[in-house]
PyMOL Python script that loads the backbone (N, CA, C, O; Angstrom):
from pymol import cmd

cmd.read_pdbstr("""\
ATOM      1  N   UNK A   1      50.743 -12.959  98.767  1.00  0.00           N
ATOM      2  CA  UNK A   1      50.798 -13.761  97.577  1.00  0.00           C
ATOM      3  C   UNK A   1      51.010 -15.227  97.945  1.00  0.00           C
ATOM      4  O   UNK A   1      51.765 -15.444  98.894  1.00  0.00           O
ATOM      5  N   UNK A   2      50.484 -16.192  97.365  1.00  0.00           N
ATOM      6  CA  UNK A   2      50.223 -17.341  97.584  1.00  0.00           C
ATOM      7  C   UNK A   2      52.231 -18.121  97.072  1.00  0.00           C
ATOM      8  O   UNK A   2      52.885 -17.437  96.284  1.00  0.00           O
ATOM      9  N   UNK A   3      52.736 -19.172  97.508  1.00  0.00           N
ATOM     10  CA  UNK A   3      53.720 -19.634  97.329  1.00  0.00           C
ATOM     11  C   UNK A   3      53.573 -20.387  95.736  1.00  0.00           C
ATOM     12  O   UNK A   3      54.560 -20.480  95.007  1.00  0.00           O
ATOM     13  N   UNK A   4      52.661 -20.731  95.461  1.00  0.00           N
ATOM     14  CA  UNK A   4      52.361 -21.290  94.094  1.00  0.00           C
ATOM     15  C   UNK A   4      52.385 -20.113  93.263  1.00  0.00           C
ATOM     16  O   UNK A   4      51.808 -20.502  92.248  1.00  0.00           O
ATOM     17  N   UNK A   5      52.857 -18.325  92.993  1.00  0.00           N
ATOM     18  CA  UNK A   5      52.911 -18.024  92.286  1.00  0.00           C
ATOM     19  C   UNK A   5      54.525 -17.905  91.877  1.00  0.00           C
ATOM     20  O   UNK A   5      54.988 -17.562  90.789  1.00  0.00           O
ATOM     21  N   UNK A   6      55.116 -18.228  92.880  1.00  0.00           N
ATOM     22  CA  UNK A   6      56.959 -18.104  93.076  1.00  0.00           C
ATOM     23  C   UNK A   6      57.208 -19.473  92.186  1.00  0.00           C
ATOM     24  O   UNK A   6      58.351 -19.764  91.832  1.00  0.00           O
ATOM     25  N   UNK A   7      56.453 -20.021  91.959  1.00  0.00           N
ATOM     26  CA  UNK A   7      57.052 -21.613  90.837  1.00  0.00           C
ATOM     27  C   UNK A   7      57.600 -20.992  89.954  1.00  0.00           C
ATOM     28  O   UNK A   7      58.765 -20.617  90.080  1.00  0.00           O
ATOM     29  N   UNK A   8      56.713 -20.694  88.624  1.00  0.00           N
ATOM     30  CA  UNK A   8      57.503 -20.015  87.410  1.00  0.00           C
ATOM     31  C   UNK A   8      58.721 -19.510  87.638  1.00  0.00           C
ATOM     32  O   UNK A   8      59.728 -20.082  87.220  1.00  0.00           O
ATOM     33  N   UNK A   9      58.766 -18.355  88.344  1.00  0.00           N
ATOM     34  CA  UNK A   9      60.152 -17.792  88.830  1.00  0.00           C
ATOM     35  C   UNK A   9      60.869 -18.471  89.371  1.00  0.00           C
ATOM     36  O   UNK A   9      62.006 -18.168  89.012  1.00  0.00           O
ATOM     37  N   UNK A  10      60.885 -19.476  90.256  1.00  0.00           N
ATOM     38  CA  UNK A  10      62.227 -19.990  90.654  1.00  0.00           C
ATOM     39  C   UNK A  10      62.398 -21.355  89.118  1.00  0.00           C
ATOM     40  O   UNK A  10      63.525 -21.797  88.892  1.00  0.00           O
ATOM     41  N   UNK A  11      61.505 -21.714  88.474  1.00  0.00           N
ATOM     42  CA  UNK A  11      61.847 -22.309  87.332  1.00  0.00           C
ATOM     43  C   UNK A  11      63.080 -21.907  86.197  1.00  0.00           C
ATOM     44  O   UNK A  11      63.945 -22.540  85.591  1.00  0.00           O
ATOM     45  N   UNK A  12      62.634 -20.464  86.276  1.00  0.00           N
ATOM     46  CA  UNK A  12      63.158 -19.717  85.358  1.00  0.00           C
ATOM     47  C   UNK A  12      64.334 -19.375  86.101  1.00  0.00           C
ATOM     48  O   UNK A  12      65.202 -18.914  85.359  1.00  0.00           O
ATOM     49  N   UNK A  13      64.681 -19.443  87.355  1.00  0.00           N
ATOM     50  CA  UNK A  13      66.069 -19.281  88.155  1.00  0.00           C
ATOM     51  C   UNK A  13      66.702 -20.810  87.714  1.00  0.00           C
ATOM     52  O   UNK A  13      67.689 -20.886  86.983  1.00  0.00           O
ATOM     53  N   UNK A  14      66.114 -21.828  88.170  1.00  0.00           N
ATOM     54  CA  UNK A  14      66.687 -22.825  88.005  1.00  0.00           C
ATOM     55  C   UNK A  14      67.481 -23.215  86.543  1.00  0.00           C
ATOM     56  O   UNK A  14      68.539 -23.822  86.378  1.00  0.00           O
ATOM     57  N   UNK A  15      66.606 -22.663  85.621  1.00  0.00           N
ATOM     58  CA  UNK A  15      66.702 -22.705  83.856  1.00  0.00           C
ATOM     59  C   UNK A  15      68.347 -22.055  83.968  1.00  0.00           C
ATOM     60  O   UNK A  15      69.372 -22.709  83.775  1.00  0.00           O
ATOM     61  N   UNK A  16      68.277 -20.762  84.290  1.00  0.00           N
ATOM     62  CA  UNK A  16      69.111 -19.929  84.015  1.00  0.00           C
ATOM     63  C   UNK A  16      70.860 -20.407  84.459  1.00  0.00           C
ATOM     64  O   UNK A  16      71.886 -20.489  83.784  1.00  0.00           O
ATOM     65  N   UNK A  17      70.594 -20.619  85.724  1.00  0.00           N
ATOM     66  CA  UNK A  17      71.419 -21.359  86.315  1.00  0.00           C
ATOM     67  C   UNK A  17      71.912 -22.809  85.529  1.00  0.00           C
ATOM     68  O   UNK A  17      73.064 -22.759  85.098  1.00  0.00           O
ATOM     69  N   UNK A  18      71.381 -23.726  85.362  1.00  0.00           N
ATOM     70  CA  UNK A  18      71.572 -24.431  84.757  1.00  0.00           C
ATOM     71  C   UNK A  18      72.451 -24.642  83.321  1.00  0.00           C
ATOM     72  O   UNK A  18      73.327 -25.435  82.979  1.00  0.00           O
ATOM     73  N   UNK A  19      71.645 -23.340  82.564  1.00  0.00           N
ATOM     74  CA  UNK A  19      72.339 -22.788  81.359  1.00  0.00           C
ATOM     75  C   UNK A  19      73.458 -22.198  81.741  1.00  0.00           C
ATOM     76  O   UNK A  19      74.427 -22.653  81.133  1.00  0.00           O
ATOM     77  N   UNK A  20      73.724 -21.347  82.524  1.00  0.00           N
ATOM     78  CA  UNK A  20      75.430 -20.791  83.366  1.00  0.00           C
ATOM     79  C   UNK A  20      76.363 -22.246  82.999  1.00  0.00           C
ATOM     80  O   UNK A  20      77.351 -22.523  82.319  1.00  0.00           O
ATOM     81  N   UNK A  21      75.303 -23.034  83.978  1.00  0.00           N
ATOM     82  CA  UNK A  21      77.119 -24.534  83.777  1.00  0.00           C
ATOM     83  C   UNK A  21      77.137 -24.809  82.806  1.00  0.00           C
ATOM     84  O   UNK A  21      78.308 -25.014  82.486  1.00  0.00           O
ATOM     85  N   UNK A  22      76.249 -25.025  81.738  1.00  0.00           N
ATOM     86  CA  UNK A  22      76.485 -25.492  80.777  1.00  0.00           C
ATOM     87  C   UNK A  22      77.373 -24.807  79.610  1.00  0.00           C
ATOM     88  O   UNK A  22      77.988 -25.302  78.666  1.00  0.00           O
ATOM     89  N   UNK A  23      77.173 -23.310  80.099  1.00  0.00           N
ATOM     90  CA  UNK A  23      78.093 -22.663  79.096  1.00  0.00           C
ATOM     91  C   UNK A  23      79.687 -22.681  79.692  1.00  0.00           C
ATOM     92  O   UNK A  23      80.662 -22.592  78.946  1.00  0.00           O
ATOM     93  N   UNK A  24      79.751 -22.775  80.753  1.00  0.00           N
ATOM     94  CA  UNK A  24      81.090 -22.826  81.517  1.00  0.00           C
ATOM     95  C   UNK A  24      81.605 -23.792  81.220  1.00  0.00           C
ATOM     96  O   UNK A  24      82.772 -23.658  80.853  1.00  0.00           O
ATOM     97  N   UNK A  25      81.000 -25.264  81.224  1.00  0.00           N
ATOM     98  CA  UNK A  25      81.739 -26.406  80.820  1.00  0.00           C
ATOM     99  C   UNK A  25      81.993 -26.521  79.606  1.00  0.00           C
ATOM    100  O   UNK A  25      83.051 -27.124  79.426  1.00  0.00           O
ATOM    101  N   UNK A  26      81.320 -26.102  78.394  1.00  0.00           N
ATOM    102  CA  UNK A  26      81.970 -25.508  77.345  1.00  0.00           C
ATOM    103  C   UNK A  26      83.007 -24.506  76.780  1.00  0.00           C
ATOM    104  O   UNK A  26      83.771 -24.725  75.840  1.00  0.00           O
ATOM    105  N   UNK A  27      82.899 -23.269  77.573  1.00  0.00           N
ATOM    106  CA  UNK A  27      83.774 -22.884  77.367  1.00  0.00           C
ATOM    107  C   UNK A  27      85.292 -23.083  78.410  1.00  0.00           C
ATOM    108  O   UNK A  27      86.118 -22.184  78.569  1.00  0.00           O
ATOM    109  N   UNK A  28      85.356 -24.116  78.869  1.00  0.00           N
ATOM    110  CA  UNK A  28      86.235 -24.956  79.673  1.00  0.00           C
ATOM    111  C   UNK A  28      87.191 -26.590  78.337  1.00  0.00           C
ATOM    112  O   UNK A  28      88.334 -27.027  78.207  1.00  0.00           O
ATOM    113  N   UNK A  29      85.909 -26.868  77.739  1.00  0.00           N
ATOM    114  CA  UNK A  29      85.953 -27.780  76.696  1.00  0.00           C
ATOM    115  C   UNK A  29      86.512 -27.335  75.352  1.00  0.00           C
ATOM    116  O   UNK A  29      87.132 -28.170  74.693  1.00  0.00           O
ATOM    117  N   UNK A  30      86.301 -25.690  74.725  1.00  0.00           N
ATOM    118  CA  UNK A  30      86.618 -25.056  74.084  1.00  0.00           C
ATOM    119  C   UNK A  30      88.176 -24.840  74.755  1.00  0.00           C
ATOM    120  O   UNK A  30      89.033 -25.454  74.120  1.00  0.00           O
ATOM    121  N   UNK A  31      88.493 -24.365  75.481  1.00  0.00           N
ATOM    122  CA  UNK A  31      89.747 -23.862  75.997  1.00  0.00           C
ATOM    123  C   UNK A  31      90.631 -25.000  75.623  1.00  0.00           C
ATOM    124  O   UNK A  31      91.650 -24.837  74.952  1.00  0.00           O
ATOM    125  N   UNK A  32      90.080 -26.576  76.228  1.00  0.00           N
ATOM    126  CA  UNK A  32      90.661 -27.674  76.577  1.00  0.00           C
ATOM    127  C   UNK A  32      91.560 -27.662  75.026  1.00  0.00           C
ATOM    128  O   UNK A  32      92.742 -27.458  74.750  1.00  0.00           O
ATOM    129  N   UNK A  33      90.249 -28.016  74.154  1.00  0.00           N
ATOM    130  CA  UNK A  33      90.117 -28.399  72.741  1.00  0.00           C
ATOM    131  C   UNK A  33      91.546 -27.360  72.278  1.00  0.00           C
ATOM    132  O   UNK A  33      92.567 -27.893  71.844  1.00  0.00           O
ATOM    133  N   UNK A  34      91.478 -26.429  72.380  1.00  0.00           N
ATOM    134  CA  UNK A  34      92.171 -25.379  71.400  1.00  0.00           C
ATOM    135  C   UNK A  34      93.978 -25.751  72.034  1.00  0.00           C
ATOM    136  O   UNK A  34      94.967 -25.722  71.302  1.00  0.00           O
ATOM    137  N   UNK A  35      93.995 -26.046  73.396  1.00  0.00           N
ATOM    138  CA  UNK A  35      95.252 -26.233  73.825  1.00  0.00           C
ATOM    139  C   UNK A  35      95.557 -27.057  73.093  1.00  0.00           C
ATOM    140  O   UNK A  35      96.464 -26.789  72.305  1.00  0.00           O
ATOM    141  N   UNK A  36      94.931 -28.395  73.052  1.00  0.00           N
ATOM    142  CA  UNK A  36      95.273 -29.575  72.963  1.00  0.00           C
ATOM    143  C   UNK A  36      95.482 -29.330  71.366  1.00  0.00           C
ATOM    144  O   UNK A  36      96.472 -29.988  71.048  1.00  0.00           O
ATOM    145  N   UNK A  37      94.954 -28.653  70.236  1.00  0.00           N
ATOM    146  CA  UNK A  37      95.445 -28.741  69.162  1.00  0.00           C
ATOM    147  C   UNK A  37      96.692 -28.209  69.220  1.00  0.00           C
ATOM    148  O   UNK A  37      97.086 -27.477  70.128  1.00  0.00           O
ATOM    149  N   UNK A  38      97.711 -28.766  67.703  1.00  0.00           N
ATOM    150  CA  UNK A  38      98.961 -28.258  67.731  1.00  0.00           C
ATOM    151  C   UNK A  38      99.370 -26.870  67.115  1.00  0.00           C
ATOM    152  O   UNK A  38     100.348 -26.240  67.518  1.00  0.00           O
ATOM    153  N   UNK A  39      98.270 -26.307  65.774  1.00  0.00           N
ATOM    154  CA  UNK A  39      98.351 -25.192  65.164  1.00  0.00           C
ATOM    155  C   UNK A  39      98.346 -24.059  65.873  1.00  0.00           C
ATOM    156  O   UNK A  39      98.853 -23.100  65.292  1.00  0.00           O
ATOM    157  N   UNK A  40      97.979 -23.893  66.822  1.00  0.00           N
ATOM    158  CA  UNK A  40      97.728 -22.943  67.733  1.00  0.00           C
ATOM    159  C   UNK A  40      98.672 -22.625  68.863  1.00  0.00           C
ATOM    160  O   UNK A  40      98.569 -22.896  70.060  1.00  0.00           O
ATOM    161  N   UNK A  41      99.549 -22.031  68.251  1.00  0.00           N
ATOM    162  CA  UNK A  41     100.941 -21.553  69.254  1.00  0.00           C
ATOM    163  C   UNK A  41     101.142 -20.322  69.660  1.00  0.00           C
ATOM    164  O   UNK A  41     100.313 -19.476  69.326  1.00  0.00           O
ATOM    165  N   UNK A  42     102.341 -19.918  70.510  1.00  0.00           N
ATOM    166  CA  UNK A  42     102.521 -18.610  70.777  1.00  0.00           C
ATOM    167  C   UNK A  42     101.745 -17.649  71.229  1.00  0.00           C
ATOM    168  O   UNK A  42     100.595 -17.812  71.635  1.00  0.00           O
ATOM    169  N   UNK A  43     102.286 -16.714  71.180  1.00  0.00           N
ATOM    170  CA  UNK A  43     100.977 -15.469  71.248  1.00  0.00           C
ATOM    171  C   UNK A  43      99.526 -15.100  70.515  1.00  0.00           C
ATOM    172  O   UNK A  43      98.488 -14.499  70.793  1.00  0.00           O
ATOM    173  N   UNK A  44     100.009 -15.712  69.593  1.00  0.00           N
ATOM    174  CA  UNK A  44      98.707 -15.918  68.618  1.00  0.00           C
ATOM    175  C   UNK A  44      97.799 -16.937  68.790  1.00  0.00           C
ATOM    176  O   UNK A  44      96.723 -16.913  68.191  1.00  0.00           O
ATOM    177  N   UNK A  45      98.083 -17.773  69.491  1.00  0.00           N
ATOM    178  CA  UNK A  45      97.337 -19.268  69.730  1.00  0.00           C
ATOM    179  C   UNK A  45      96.711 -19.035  71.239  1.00  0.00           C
ATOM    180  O   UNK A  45      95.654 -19.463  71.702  1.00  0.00           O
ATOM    181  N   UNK A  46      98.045 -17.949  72.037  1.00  0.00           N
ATOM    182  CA  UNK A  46      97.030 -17.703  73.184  1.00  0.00           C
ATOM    183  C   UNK A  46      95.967 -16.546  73.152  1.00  0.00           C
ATOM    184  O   UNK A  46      95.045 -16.701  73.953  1.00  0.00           O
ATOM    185  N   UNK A  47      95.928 -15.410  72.371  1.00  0.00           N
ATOM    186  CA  UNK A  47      94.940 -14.341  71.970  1.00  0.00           C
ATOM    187  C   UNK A  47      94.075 -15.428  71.452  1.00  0.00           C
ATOM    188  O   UNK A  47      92.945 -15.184  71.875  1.00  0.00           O
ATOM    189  N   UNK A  48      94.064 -16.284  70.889  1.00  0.00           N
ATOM    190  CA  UNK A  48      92.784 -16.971  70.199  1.00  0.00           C
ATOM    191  C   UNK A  48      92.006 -17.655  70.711  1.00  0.00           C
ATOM    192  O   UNK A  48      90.823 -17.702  70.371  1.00  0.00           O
ATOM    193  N   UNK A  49      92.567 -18.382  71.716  1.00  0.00           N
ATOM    194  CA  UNK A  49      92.082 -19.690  72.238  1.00  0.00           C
ATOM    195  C   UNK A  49      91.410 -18.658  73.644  1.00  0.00           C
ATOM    196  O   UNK A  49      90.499 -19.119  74.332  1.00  0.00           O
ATOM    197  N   UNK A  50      91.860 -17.578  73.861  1.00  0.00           N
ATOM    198  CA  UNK A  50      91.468 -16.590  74.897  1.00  0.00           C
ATOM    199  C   UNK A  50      90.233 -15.811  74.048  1.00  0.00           C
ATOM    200  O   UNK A  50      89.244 -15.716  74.775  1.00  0.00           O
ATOM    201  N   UNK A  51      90.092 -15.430  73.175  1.00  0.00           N
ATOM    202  CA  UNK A  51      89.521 -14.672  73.005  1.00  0.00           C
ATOM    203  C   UNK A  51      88.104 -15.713  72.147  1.00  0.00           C
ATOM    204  O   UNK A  51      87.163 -15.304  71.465  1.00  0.00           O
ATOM    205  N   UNK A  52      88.453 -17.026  72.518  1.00  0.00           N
ATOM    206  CA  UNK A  52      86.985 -17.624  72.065  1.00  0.00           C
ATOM    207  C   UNK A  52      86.796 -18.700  73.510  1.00  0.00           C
ATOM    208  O   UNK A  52      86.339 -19.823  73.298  1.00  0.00           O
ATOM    209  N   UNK A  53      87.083 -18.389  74.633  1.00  0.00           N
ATOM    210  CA  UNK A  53      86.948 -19.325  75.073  1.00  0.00           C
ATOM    211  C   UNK A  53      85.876 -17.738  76.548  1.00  0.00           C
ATOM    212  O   UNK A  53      84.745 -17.733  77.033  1.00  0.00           O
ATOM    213  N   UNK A  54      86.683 -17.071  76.633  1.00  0.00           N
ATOM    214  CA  UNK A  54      86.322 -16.079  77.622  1.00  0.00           C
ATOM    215  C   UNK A  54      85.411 -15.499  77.520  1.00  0.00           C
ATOM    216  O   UNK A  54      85.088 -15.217  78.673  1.00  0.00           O
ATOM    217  N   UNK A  55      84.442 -14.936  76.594  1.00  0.00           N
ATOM    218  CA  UNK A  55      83.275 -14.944  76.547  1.00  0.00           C
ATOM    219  C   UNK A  55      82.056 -16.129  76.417  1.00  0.00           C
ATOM    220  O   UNK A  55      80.875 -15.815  76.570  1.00  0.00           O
ATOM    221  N   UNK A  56      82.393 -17.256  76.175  1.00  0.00           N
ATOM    222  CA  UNK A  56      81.547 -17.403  76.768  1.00  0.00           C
ATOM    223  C   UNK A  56      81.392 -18.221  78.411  1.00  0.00           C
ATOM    224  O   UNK A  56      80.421 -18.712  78.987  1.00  0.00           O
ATOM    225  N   UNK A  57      83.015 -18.062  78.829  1.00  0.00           N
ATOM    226  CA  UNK A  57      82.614 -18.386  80.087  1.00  0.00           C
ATOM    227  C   UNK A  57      82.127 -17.360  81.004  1.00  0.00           C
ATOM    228  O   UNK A  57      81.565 -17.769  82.021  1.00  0.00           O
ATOM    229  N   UNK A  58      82.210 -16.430  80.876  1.00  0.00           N
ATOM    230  CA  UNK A  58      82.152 -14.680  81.200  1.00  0.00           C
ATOM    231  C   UNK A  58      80.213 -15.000  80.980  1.00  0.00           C
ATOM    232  O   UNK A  58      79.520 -15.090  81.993  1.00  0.00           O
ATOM    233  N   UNK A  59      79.755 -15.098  79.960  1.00  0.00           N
ATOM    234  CA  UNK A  59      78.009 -15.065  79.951  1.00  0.00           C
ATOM    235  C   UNK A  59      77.698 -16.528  80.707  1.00  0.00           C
ATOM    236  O   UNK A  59      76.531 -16.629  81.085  1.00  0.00           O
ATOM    237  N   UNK A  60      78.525 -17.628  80.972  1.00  0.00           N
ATOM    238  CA  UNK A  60      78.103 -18.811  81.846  1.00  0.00           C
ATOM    239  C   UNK A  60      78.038 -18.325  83.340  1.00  0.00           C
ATOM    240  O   UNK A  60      77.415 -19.001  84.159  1.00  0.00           O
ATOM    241  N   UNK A  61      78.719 -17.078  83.733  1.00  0.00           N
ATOM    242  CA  UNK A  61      78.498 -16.725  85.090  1.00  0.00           C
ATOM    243  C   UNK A  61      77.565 -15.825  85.101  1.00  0.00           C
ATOM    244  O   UNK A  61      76.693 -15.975  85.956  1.00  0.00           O
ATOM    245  N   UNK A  62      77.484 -14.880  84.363  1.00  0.00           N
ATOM    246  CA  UNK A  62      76.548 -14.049  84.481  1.00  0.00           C
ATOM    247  C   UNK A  62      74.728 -14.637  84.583  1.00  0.00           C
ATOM    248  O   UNK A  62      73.725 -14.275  85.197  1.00  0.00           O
ATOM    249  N   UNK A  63      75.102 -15.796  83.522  1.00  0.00           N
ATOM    250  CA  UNK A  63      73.425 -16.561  83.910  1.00  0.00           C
ATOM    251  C   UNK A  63      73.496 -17.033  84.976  1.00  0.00           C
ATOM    252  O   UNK A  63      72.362 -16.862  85.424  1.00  0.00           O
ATOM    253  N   UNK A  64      74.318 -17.744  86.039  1.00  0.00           N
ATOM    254  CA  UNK A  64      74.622 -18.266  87.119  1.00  0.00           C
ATOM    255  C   UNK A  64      74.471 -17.646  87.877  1.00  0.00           C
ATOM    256  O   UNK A  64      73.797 -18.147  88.778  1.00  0.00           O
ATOM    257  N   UNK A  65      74.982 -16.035  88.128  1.00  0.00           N
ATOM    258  CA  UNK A  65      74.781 -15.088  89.021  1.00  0.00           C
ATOM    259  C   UNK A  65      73.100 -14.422  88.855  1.00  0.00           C
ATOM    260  O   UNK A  65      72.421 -13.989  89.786  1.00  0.00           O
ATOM    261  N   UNK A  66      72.748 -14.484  87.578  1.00  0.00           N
ATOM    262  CA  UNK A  66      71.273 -13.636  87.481  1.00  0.00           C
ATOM    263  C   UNK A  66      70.486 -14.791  88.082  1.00  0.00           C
ATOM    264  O   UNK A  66      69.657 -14.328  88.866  1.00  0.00           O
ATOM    265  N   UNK A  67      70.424 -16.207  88.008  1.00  0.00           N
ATOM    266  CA  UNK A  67      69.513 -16.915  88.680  1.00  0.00           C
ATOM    267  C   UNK A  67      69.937 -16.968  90.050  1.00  0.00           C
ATOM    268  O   UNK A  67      68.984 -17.291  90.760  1.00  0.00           O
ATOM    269  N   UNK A  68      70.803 -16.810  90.582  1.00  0.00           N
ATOM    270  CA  UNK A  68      71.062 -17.048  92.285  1.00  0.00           C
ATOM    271  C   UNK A  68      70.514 -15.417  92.636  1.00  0.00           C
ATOM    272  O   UNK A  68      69.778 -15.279  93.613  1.00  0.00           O
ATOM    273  N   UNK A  69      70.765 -14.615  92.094  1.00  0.00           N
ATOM    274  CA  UNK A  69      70.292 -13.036  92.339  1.00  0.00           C
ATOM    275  C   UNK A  69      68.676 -13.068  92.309  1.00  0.00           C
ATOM    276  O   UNK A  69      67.994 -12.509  93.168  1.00  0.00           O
ATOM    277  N   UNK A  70      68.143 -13.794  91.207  1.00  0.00           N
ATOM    278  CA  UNK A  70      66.291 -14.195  91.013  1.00  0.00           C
ATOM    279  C   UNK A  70      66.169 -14.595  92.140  1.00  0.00           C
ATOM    280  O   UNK A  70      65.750 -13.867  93.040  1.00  0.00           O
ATOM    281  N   UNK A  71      66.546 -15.962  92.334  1.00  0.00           N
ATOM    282  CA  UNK A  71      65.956 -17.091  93.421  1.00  0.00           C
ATOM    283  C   UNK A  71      66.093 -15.665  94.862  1.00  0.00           C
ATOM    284  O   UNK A  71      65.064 -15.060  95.164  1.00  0.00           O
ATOM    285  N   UNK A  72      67.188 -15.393  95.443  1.00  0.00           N
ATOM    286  CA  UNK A  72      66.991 -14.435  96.140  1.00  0.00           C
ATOM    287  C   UNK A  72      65.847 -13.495  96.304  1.00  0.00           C
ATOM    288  O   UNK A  72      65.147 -13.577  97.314  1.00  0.00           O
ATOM    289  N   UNK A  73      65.612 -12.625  95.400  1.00  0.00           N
ATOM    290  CA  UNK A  73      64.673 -11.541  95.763  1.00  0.00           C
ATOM    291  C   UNK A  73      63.302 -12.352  95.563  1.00  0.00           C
ATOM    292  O   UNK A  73      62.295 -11.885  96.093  1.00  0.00           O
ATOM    293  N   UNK A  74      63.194 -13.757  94.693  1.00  0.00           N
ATOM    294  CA  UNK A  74      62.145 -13.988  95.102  1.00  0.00           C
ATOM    295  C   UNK A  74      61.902 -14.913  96.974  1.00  0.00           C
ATOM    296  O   UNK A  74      60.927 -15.339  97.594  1.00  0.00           O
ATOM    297  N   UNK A  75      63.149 -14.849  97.192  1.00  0.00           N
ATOM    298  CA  UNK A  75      62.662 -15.616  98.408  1.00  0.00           C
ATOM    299  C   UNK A  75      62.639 -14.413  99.457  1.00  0.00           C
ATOM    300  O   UNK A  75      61.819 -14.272 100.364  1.00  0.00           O
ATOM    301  N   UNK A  76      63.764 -13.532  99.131  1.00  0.00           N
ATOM    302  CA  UNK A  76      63.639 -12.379 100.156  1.00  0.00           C
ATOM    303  C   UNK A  76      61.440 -11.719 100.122  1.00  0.00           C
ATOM    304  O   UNK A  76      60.809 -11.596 101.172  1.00  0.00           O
ATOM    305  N   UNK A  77      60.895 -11.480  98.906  1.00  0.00           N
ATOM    306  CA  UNK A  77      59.349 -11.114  98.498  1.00  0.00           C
ATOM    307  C   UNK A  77      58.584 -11.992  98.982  1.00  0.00           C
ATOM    308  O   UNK A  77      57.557 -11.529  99.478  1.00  0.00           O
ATOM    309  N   UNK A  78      58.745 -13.495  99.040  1.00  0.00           N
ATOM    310  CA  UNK A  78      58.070 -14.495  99.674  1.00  0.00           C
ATOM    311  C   UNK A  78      57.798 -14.594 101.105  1.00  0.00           C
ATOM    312  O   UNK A  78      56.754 -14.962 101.643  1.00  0.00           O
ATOM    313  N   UNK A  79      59.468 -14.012 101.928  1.00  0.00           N
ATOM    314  CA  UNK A  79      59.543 -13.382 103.303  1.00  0.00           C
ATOM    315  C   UNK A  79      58.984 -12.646 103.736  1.00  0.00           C
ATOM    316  O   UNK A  79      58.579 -12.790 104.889  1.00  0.00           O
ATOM    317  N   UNK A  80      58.688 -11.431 102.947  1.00  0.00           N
ATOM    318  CA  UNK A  80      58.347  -9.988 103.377  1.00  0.00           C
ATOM    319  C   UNK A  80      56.847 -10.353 103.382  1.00  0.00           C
ATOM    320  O   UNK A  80      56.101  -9.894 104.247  1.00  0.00           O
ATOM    321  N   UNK A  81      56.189 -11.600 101.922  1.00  0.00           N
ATOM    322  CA  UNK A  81      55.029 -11.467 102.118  1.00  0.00           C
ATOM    323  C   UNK A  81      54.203 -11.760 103.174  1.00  0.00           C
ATOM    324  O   UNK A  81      53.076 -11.269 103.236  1.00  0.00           O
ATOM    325  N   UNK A  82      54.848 -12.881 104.438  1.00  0.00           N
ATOM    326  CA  UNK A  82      54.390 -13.872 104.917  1.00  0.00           C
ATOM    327  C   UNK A  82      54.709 -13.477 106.502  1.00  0.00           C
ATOM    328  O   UNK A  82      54.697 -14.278 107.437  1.00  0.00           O
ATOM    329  N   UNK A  83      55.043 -11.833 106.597  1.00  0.00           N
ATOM    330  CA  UNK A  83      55.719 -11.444 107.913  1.00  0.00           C
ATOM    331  C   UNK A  83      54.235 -11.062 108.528  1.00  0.00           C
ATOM    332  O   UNK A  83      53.241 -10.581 107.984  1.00  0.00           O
ATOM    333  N   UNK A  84      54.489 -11.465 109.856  1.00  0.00           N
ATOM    334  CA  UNK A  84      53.032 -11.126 110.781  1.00  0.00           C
ATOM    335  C   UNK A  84      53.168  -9.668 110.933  1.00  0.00           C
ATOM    336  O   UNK A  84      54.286  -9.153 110.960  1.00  0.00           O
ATOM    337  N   UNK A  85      51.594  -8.662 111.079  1.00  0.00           N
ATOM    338  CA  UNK A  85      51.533  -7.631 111.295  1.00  0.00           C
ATOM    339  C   UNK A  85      51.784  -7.428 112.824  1.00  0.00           C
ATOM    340  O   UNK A  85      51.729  -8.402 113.575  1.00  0.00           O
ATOM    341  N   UNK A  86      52.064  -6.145 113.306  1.00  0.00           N
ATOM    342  CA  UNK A  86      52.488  -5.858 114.840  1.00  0.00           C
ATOM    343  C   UNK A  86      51.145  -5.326 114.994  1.00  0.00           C
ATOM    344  O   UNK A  86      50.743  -4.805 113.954  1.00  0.00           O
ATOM    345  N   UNK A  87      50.267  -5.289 116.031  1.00  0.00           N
ATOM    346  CA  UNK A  87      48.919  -5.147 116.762  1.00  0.00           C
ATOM    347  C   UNK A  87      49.280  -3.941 117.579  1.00  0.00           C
ATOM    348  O   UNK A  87      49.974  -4.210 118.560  1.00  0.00           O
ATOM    349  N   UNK A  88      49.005  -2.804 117.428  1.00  0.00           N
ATOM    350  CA  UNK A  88      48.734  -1.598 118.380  1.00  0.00           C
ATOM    351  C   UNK A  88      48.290  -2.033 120.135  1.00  0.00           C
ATOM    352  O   UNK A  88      48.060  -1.142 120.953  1.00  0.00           O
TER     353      UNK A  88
END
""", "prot")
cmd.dss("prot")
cmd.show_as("cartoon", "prot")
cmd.util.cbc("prot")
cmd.orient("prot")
């Protein structure tokens, strides 16, 4: 397979990845935000501010990990394609 068909795919790694930080630094900004207000105390302020801040840093890694896992198998397929045959 030619290296010009691995573009799209590592695009779509790069995309993915990209979208990972962006949800991480939000839900980093969300966390920030919720401390920094005052209504939000105690146990109840920490179940809350936890329970809206951790999903979506939890799906910011998972896109982070699925594009570094992409970029991989497409470079590991790019390898395999491009290995010289052994001659009898």
């Amino acid at each position: 397979m030619q290296e010009n068909d691995y573009k799209p795919v590592m695009t779509i790694a790069h995309v993915a990845e990209t979208g990972g930080w962006i949800f991480c630094v939000a839900g980093i900004f969300i966390g920030l935000t919720l401390m920094g207000s005052g209504y939000l105390q105690g146990v109840m302020g920490f179940a809350t501010g936890l329970s809206n801040t951790l999903p979506t840093l939890v799906g910011g890694l998972l896109l982070i990990v699925a594009g570094r896992i992409l970029r991989a198998v497409t470079a590991n397929s790019n390898a395999e394609a491009e290995l010289p045959q052994e001659k009898d």
